[in-house]
C-alpha positions as CSV (number, residue, x, y, z in Angstrom):
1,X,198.4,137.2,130.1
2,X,197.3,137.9,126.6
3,X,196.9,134.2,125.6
4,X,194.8,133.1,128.9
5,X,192.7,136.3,127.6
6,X,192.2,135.6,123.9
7,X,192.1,131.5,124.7
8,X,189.2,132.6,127.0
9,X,187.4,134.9,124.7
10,X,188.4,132.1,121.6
11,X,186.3,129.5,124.0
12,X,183.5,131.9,125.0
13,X,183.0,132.5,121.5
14,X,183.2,128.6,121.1
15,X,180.0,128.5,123.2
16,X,177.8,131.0,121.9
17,X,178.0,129.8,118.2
18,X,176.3,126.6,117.0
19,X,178.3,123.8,115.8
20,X,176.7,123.7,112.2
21,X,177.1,127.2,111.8
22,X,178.0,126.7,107.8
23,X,174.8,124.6,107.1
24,X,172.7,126.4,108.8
25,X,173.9,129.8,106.8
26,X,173.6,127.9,103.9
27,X,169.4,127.5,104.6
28,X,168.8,130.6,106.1
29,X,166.9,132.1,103.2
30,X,164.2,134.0,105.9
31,X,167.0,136.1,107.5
32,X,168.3,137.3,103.6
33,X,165.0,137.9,102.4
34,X,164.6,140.1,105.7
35,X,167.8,141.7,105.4
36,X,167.1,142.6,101.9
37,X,163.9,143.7,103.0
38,X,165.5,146.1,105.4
39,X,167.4,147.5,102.9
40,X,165.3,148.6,100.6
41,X,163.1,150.0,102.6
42,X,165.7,152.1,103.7
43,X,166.9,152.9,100.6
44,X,162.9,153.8,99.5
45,X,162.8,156.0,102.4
46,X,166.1,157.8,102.4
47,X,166.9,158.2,98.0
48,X,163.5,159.2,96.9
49,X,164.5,159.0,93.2
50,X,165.5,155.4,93.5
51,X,161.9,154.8,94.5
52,X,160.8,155.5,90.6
53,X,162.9,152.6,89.7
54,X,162.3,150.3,93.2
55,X,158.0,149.2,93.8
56,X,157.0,150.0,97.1
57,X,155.3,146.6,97.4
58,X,159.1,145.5,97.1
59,X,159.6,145.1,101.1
60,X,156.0,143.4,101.3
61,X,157.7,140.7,98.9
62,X,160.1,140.5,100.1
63,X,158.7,140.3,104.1
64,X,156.0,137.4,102.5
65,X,159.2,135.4,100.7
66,X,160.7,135.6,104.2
67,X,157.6,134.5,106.1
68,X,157.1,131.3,103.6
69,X,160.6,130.8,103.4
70,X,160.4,130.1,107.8
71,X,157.6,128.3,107.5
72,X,157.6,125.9,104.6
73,X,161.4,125.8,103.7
74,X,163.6,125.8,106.8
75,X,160.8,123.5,109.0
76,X,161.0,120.7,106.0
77,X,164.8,121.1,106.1
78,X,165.1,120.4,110.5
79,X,162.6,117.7,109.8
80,X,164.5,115.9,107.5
81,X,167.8,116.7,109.5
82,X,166.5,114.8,112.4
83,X,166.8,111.4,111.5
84,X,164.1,109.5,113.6
């Protein structure tokens, strides 16, 4: 009963994950810069002597890196990865 239950959960995982999931990690520069973004607003917001050391135009950098990064970057990379 165990295997039929972890084979279906192994296959239902199977499904939700994209086939190229290691190349597409690889390019995903937008979602670090955001992550990084994330954190250091929290850590501006929650360890108010770190923010002598940190800028607050940090996440703003950060946020524009990530915007550029989605729009210029990763669209130049699916176009070449087309092959048409």
């Amino acid at each position: 009963m165990l295997r039929t239950l972890f084979s279906g959960a192994r296959d239902a995982v199977a499904r939700v994950l994209i086939p190229d999931a290691g190349f597409t990690w690889k390019r995903a520069w937008s979602l670090r810069l955001i992550e990084l973004a994330a954190v250091s607003d929290i850590i501006l917001n929650v360890v108010p002597v770190v923010s002598d050391w940190l800028p607050w135009w940090l996440t703003l950098l950060l946020l524009g890196g990530a915007y550029v990064a989605r729009l210029l970057i990763q669209n130049k990379d699916a176009d070449n990865g087309q092959g048409s």
